[in-house]
Structures are given as C-alpha cells and as structure tokens.
PDB file of N, CA, C and O in Angstrom:
ATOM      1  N   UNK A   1      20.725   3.164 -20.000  1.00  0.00           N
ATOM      2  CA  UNK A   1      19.284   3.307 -20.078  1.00  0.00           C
ATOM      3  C   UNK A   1      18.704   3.364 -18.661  1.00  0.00           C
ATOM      4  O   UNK A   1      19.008   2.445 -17.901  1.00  0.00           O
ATOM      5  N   UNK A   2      17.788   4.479 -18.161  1.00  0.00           N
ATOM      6  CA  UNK A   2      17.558   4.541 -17.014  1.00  0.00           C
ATOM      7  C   UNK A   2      16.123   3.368 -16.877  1.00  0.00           C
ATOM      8  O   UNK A   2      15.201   3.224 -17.680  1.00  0.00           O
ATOM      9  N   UNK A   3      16.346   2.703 -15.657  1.00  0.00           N
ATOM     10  CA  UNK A   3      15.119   2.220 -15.590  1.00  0.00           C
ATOM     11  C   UNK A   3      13.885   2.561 -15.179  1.00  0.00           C
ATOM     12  O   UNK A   3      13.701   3.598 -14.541  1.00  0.00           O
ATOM     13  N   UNK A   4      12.819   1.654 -15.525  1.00  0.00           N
ATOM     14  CA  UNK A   4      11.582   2.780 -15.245  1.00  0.00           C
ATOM     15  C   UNK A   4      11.426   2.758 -13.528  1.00  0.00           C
ATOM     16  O   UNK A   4      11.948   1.905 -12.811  1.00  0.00           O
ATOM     17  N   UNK A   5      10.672   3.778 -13.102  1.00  0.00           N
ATOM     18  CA  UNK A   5       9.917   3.351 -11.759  1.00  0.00           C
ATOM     19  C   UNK A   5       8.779   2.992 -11.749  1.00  0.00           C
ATOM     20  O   UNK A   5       8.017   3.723 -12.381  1.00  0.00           O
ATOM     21  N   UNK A   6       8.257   1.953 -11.169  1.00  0.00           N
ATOM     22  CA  UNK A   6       6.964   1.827 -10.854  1.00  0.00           C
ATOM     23  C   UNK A   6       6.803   2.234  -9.154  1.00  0.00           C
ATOM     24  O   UNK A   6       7.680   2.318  -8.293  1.00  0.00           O
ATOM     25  N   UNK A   7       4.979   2.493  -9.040  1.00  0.00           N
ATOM     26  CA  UNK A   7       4.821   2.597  -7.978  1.00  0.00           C
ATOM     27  C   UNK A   7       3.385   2.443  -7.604  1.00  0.00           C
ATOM     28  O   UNK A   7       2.616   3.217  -8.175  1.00  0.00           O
ATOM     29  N   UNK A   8       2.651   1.224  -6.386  1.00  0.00           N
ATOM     30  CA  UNK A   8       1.745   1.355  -6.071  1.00  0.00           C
ATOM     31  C   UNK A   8       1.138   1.304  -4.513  1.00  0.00           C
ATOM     32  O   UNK A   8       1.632   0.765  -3.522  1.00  0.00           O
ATOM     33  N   UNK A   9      -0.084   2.040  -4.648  1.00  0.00           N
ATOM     34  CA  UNK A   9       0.141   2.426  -3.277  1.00  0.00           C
ATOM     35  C   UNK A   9      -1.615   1.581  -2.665  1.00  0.00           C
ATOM     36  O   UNK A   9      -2.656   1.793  -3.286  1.00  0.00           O
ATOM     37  N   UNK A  10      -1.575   0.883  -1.689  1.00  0.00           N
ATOM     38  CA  UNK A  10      -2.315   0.259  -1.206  1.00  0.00           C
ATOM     39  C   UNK A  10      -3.169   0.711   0.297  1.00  0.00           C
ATOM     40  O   UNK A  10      -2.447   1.113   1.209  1.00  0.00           O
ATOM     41  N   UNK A  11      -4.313   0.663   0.487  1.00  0.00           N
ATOM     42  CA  UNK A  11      -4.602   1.015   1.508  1.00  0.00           C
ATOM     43  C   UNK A  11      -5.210  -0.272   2.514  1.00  0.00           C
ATOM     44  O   UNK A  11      -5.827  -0.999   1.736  1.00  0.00           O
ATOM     45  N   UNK A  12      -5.269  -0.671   3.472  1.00  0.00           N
ATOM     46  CA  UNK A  12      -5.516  -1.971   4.573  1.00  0.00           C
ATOM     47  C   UNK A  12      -6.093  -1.272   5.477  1.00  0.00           C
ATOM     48  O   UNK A  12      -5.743  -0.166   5.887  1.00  0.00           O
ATOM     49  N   UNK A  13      -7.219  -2.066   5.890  1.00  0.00           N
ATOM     50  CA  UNK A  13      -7.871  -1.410   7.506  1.00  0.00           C
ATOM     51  C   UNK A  13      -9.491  -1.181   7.147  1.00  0.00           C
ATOM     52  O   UNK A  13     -10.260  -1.305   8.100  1.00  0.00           O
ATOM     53  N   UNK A  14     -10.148  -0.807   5.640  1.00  0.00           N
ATOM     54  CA  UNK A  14     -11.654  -0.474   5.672  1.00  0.00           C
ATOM     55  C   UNK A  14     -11.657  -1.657   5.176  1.00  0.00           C
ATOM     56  O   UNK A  14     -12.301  -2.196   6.076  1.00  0.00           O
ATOM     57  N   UNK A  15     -11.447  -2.465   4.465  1.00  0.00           N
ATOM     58  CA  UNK A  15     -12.152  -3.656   3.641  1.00  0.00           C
ATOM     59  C   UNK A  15     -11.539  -5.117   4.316  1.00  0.00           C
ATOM     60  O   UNK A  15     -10.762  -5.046   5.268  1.00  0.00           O
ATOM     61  N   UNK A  16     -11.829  -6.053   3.914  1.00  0.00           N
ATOM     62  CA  UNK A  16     -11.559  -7.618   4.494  1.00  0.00           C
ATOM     63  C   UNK A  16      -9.759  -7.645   3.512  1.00  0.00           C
ATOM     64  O   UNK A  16      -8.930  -8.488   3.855  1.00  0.00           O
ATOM     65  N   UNK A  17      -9.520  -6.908   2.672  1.00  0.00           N
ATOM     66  CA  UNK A  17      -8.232  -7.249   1.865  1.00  0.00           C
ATOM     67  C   UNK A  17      -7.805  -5.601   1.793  1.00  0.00           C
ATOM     68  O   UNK A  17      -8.286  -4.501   2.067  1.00  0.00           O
ATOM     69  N   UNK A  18      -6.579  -6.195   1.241  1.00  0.00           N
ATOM     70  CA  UNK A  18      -5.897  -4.462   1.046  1.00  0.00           C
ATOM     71  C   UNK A  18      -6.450  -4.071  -0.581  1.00  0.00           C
ATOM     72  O   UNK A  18      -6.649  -4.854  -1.509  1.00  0.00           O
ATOM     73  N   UNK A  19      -6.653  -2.200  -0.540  1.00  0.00           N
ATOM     74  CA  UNK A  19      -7.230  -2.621  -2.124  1.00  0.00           C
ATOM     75  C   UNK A  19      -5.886  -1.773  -2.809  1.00  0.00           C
ATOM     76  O   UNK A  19      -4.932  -1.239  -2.244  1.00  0.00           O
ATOM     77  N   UNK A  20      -6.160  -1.862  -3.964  1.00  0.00           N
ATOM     78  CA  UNK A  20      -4.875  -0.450  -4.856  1.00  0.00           C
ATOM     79  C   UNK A  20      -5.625   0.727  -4.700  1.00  0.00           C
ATOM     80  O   UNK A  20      -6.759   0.944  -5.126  1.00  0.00           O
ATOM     81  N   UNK A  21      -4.694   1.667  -3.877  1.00  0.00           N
ATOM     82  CA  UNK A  21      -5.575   2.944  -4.084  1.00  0.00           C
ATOM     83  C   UNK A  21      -4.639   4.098  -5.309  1.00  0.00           C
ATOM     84  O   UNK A  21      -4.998   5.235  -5.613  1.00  0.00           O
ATOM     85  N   UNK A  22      -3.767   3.581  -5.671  1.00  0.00           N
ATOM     86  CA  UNK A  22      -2.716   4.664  -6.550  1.00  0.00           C
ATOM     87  C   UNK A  22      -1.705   3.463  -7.188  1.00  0.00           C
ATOM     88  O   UNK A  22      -1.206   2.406  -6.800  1.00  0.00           O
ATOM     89  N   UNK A  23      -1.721   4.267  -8.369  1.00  0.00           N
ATOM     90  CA  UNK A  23      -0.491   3.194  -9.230  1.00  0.00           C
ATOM     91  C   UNK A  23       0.260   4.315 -10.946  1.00  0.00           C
ATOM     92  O   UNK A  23      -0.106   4.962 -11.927  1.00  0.00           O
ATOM     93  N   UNK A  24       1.499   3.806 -10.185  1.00  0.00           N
ATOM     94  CA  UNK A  24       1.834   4.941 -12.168  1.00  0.00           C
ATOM     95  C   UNK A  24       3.142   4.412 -12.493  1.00  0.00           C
ATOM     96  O   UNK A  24       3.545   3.392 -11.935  1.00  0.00           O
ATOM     97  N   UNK A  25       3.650   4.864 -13.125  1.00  0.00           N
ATOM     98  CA  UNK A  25       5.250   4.795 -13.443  1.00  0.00           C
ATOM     99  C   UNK A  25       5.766   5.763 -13.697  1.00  0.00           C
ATOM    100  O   UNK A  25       5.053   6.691 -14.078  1.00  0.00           O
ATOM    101  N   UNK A  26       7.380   5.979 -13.585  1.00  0.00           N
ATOM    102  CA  UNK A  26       8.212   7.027 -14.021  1.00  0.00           C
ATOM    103  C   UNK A  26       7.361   8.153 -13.546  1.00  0.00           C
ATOM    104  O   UNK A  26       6.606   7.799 -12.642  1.00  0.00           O
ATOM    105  N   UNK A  27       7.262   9.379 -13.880  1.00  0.00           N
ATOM    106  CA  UNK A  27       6.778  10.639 -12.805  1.00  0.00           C
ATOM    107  C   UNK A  27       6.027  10.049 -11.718  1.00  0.00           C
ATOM    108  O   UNK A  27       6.372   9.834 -10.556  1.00  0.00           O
ATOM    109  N   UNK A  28       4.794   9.799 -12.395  1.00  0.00           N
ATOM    110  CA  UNK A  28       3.560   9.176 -11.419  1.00  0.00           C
ATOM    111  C   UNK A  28       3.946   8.909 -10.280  1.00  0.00           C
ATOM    112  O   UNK A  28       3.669   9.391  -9.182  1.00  0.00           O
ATOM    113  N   UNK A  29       4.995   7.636 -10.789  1.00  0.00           N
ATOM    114  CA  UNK A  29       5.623   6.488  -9.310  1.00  0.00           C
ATOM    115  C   UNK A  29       6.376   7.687  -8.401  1.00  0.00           C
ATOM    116  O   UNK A  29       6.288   7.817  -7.180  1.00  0.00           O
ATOM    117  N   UNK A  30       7.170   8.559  -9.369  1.00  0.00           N
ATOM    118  CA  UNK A  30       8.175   9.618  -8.376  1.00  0.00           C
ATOM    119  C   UNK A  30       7.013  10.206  -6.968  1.00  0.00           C
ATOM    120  O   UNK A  30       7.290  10.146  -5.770  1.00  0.00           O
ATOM    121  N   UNK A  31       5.612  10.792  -7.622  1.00  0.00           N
ATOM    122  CA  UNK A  31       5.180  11.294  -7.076  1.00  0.00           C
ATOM    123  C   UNK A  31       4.276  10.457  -6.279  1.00  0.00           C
ATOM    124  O   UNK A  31       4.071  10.969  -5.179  1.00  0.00           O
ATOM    125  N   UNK A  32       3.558   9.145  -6.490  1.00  0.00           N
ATOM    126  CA  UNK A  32       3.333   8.702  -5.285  1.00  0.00           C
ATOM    127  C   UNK A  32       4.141   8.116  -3.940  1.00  0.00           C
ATOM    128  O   UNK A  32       3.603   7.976  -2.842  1.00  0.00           O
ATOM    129  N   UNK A  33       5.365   7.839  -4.204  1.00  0.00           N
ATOM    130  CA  UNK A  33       6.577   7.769  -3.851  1.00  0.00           C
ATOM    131  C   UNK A  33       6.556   8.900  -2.357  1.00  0.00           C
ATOM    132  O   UNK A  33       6.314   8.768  -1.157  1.00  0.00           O
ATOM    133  N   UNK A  34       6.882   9.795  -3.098  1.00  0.00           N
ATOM    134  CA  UNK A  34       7.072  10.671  -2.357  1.00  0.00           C
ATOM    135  C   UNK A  34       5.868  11.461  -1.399  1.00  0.00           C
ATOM    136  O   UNK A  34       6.187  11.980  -0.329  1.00  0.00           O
ATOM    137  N   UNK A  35       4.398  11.491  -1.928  1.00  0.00           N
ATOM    138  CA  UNK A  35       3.857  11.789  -0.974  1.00  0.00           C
ATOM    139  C   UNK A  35       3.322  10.853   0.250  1.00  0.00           C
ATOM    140  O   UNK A  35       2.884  11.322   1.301  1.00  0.00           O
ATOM    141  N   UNK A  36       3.426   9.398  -0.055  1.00  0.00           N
ATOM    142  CA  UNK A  36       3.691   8.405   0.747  1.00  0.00           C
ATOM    143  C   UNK A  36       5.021   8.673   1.729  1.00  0.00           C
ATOM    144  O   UNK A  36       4.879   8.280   2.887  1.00  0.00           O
ATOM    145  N   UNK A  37       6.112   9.210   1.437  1.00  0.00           N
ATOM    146  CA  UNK A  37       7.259   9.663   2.377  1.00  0.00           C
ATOM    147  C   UNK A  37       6.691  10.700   3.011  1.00  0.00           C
ATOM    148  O   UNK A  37       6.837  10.569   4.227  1.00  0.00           O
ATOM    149  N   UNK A  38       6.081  11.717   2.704  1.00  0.00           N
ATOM    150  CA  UNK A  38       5.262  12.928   3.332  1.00  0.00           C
ATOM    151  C   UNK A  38       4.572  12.523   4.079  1.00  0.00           C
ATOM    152  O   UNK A  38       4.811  12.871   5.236  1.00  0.00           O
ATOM    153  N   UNK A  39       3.518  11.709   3.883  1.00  0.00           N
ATOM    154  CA  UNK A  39       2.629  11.301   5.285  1.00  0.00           C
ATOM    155  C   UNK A  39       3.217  10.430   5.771  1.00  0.00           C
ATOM    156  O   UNK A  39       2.435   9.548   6.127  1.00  0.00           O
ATOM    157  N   UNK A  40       4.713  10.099   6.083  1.00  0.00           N
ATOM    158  CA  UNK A  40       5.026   8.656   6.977  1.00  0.00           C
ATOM    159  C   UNK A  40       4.387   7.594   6.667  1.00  0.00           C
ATOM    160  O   UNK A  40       3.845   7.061   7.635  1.00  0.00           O
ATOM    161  N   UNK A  41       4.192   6.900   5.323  1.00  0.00           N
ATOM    162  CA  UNK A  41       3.763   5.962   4.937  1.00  0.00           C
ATOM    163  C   UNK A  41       4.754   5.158   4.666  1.00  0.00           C
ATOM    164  O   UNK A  41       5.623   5.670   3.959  1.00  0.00           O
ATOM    165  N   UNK A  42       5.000   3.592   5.126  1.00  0.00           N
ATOM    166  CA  UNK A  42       6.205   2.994   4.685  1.00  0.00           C
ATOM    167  C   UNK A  42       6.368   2.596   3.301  1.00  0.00           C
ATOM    168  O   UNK A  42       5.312   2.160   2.844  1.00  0.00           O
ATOM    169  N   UNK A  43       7.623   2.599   2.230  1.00  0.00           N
ATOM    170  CA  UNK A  43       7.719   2.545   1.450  1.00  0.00           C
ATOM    171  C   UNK A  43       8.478   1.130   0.731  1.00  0.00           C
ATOM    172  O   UNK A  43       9.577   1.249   0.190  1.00  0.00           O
ATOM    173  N   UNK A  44       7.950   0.142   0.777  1.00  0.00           N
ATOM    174  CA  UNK A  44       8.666  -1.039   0.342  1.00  0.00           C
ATOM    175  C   UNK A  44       9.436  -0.821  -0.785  1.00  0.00           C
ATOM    176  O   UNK A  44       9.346   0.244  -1.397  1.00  0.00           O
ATOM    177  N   UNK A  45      10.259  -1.796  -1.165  1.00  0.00           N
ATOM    178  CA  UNK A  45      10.779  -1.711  -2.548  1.00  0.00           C
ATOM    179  C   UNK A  45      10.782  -3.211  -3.119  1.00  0.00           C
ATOM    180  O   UNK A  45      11.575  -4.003  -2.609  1.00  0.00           O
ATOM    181  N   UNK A  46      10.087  -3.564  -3.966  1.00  0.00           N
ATOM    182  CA  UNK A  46       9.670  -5.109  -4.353  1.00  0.00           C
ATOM    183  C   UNK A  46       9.304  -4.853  -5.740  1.00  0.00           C
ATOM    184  O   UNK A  46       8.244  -4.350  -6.113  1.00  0.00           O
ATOM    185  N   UNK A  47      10.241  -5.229  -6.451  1.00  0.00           N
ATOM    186  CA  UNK A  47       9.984  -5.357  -7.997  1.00  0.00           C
ATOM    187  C   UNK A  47       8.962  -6.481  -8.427  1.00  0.00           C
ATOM    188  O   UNK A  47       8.146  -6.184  -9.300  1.00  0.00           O
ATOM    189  N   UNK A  48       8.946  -7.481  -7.998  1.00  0.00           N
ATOM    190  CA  UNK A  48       7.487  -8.463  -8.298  1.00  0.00           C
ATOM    191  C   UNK A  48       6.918  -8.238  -7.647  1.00  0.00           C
ATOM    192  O   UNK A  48       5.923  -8.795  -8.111  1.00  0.00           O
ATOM    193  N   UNK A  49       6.441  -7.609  -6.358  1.00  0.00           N
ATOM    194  CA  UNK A  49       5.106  -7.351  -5.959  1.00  0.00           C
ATOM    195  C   UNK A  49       4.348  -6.478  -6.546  1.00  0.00           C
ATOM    196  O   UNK A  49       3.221  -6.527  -7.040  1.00  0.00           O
ATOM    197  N   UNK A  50       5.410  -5.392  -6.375  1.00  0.00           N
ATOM    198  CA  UNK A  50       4.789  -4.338  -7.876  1.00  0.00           C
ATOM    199  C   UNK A  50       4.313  -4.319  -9.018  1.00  0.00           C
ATOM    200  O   UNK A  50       3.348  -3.597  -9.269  1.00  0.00           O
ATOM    201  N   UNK A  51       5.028  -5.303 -10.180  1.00  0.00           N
ATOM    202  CA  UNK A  51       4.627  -6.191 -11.426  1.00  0.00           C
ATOM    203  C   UNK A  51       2.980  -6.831 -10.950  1.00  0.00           C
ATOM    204  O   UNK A  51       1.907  -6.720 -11.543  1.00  0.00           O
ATOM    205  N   UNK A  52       3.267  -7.414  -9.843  1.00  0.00           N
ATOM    206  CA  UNK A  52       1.893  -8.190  -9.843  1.00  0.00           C
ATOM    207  C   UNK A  52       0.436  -7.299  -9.268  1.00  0.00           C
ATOM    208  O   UNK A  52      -0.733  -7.497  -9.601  1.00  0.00           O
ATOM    209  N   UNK A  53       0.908  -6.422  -8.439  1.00  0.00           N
ATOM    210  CA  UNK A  53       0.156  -5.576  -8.177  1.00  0.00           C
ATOM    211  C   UNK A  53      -0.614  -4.664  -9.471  1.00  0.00           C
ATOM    212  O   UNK A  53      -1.753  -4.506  -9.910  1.00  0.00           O
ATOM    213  N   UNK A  54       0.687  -4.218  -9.742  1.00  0.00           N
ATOM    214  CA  UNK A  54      -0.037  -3.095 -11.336  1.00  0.00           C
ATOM    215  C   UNK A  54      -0.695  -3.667 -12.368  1.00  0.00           C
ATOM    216  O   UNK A  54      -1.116  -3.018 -13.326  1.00  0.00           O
ATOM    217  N   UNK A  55      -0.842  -5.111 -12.214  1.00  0.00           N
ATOM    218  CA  UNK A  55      -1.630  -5.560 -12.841  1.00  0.00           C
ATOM    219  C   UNK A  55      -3.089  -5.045 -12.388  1.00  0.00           C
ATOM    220  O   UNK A  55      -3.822  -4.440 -13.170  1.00  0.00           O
ATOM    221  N   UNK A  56      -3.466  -5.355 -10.984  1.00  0.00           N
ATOM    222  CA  UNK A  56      -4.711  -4.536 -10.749  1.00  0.00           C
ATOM    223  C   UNK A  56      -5.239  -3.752 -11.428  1.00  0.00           C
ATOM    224  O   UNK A  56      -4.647  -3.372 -12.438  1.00  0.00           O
ATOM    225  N   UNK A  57      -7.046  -3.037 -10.984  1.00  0.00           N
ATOM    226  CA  UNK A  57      -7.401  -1.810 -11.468  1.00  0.00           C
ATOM    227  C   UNK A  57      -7.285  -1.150 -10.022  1.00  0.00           C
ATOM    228  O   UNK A  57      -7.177  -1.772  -8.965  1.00  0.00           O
ATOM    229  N   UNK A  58      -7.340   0.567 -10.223  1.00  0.00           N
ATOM    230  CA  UNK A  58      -7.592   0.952  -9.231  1.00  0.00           C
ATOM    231  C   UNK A  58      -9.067   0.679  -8.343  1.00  0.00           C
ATOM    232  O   UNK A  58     -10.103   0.305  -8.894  1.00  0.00           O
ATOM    233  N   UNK A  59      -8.944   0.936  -6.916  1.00  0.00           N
ATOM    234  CA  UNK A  59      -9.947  -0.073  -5.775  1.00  0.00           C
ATOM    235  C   UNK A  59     -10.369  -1.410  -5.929  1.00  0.00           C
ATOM    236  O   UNK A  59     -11.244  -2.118  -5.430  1.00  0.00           O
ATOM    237  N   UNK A  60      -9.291  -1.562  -6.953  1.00  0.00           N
ATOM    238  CA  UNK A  60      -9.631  -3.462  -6.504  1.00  0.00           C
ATOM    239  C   UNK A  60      -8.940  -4.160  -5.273  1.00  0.00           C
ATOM    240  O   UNK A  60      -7.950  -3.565  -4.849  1.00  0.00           O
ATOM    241  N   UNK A  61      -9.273  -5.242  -4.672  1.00  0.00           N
ATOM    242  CA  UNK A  61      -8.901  -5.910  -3.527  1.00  0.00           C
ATOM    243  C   UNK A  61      -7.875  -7.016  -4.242  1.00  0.00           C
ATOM    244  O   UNK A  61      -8.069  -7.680  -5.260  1.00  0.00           O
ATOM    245  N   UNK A  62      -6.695  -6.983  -3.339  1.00  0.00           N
ATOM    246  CA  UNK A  62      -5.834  -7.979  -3.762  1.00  0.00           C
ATOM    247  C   UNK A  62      -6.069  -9.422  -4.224  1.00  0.00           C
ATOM    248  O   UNK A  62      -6.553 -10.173  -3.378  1.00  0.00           O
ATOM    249  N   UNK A  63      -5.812  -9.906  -5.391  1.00  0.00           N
ATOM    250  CA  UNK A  63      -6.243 -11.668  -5.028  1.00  0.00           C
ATOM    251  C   UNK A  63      -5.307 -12.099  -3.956  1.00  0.00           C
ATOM    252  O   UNK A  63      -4.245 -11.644  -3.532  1.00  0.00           O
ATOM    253  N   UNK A  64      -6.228 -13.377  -3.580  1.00  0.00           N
ATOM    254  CA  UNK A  64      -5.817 -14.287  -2.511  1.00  0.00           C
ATOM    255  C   UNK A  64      -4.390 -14.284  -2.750  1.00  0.00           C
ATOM    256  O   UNK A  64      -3.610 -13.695  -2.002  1.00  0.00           O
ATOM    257  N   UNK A  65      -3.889 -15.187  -4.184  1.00  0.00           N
ATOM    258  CA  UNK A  65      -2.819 -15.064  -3.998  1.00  0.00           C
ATOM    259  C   UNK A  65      -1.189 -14.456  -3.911  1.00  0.00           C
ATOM    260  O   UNK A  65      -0.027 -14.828  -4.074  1.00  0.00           O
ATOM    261  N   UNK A  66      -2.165 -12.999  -3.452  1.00  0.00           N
ATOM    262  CA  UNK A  66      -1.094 -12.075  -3.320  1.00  0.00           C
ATOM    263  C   UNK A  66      -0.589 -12.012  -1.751  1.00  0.00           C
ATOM    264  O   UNK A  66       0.509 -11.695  -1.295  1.00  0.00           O
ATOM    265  N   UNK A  67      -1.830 -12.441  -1.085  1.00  0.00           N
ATOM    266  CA  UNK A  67      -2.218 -12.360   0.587  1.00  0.00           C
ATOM    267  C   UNK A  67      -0.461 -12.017   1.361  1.00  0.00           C
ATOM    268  O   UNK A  67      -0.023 -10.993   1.886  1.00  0.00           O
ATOM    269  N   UNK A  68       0.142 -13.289   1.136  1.00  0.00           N
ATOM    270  CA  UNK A  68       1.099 -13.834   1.849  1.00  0.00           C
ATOM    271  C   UNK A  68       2.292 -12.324   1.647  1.00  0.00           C
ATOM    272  O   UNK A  68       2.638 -11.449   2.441  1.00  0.00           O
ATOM    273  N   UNK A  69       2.573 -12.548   0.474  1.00  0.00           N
ATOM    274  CA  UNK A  69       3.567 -10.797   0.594  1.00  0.00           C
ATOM    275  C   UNK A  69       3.140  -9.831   0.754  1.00  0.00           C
ATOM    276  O   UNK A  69       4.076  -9.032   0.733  1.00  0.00           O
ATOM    277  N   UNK A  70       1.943  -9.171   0.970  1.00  0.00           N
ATOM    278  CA  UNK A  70       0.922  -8.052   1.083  1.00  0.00           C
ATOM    279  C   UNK A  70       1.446  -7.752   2.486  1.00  0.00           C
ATOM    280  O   UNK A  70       1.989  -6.676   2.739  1.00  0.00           O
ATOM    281  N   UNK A  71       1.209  -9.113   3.770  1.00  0.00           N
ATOM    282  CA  UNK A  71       0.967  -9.388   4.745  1.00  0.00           C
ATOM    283  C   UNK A  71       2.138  -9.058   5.099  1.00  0.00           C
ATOM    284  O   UNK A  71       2.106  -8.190   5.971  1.00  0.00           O
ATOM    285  N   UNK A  72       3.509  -9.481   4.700  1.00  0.00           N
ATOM    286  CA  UNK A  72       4.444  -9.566   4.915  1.00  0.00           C
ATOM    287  C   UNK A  72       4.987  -7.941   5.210  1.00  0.00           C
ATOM    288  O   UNK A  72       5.468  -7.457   6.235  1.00  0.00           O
ATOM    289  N   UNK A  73       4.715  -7.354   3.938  1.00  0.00           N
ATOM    290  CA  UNK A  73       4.906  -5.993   3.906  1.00  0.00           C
ATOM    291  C   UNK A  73       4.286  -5.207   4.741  1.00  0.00           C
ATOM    292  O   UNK A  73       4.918  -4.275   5.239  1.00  0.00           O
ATOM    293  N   UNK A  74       2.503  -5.477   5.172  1.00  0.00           N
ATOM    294  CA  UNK A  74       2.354  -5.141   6.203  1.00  0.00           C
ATOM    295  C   UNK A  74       2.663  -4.994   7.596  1.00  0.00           C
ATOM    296  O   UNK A  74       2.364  -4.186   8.475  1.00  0.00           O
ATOM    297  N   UNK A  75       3.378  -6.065   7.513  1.00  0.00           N
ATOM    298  CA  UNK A  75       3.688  -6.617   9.023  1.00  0.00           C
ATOM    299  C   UNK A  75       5.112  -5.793   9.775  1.00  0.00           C
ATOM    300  O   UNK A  75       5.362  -5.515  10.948  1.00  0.00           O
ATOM    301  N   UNK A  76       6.064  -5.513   8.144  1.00  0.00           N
ATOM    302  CA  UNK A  76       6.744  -4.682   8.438  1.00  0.00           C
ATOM    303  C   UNK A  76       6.409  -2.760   8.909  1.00  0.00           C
ATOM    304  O   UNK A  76       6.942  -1.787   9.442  1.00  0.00           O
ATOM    305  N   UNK A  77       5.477  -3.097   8.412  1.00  0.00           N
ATOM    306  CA  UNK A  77       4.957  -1.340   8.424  1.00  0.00           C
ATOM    307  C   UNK A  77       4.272  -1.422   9.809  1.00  0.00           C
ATOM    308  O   UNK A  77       4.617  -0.430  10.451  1.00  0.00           O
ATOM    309  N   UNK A  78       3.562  -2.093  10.419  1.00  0.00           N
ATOM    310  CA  UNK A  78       3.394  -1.876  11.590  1.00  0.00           C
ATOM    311  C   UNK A  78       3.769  -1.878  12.894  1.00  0.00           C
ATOM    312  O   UNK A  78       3.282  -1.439  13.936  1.00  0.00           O
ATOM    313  N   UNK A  79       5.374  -2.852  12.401  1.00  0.00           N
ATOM    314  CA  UNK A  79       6.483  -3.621  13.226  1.00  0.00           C
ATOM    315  C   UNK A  79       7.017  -1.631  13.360  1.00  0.00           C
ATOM    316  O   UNK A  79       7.000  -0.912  14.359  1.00  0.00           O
ATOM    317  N   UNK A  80       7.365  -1.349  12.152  1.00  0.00           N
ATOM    318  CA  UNK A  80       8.121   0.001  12.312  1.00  0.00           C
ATOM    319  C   UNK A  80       7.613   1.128  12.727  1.00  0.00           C
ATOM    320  O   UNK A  80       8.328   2.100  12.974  1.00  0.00           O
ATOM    321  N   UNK A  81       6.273   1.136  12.857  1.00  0.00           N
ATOM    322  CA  UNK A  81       5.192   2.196  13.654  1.00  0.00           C
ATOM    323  C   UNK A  81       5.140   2.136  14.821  1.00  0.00           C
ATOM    324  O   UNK A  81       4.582   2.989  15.511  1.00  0.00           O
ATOM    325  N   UNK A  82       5.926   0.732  15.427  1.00  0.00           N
ATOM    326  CA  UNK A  82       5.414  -0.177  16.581  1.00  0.00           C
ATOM    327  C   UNK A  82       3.633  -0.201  16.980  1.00  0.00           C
ATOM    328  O   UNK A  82       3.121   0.029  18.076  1.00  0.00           O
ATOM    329  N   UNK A  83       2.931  -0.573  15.629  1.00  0.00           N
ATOM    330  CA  UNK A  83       1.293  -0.626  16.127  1.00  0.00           C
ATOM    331  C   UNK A  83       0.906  -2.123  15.799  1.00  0.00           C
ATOM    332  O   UNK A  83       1.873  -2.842  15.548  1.00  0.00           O
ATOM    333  N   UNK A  84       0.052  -2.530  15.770  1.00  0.00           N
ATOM    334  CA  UNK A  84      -0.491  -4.429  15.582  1.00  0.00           C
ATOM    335  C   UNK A  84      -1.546  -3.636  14.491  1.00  0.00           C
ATOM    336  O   UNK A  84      -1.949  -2.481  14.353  1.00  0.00           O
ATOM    337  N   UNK A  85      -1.706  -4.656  13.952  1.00  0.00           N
ATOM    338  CA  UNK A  85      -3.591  -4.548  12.726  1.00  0.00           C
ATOM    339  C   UNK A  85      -4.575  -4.474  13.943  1.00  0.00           C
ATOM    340  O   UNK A  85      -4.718  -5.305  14.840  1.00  0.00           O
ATOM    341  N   UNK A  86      -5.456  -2.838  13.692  1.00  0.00           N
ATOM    342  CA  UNK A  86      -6.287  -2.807  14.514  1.00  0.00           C
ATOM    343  C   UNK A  86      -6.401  -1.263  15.094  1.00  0.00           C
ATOM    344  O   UNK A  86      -7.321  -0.455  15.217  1.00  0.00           O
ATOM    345  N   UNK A  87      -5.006  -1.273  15.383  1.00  0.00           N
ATOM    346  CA  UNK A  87      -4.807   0.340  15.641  1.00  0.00           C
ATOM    347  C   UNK A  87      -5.163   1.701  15.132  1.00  0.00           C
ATOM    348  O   UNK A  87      -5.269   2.769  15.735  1.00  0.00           O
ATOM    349  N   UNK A  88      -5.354   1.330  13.597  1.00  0.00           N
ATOM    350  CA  UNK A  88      -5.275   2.498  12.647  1.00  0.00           C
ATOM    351  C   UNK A  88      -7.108   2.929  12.879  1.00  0.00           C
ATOM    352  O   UNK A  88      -7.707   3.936  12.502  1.00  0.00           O
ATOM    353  N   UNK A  89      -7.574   1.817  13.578  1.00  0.00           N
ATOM    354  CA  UNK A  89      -9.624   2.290  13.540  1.00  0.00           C
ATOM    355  C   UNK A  89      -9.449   2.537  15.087  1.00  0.00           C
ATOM    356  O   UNK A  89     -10.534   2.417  15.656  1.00  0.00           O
ATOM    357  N   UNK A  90      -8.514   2.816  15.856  1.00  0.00           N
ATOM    358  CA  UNK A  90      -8.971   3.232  16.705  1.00  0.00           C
ATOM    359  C   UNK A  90      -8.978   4.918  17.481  1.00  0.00           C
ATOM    360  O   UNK A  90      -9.625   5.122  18.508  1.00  0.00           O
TER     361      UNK A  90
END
C-alpha cells in the first residue's frame, strides 16, 4: 500500500508567526513539493509537523505551540542559504 504524501508550505518574514500558505496530499503535496524545489525553497521532511500543521486553515499563523519546531526548521533553512531572520526584507 503506497503511502500518502502530505505537504505544507509555510511562509515567515511578513507577520509576527509563520502562517500556512499551501497544504494538500498525494498530487497536491507532489506538486507543492516540487515547486518549492523550483524556487530553492528548503524542503523538510517531518511527519508530525506536518500532521500538526494540516490541521491549520490556509493563512492562519502557527499556534504558539508549534513555535519551537517551526523555528527549528527555520533555522535550518537559513543555516543552508547561509542568511540570519531578517535578510529576506532586505
């Protein structure tokens, strides 16, 4: 049985929290997936962040207590850009 994909895609930098800007499964996920690889967007792979995320609606802001792995994931994406939070408004 193949498993499903999920996939959601978050944006950080206009609001005080990151919000959901895209979320689907199976095709959907293929295709946000991949145009996130198209623009050099980093692509985590986290089966409970995802679960907890897709709970969201789309442009909602993360709850608090998502902060800590959000951050985490961020931290990698900017570690691998080599940029700090801050860069992307300038």
């Amino acid at each position: 049985m193949k498993r499903r994909r999920e996939a959601v895609a978050l944006e950080y930098g206009l609001r005080d929290a990151p919000v959901v800007t895209a979320k689907g499964s199976d095709e959907l996920a293929e295709a946000i997936i991949a145009e996130a690889r198209r623009q050099g967007v980093y692509v985590a792979e986290d089966r409970e962040l995802v679960a907890a995320l897709s709970r969201l609606d789309l442009e909602q802001e993360i709850p608090r207590d998502l902060y800590v792995a959000v951050a985490v994931v961020l931290s990698w994406a900017y570690w691998l850009r080599g940029m700090k939070p801050g860069d992307e408004k300038g």
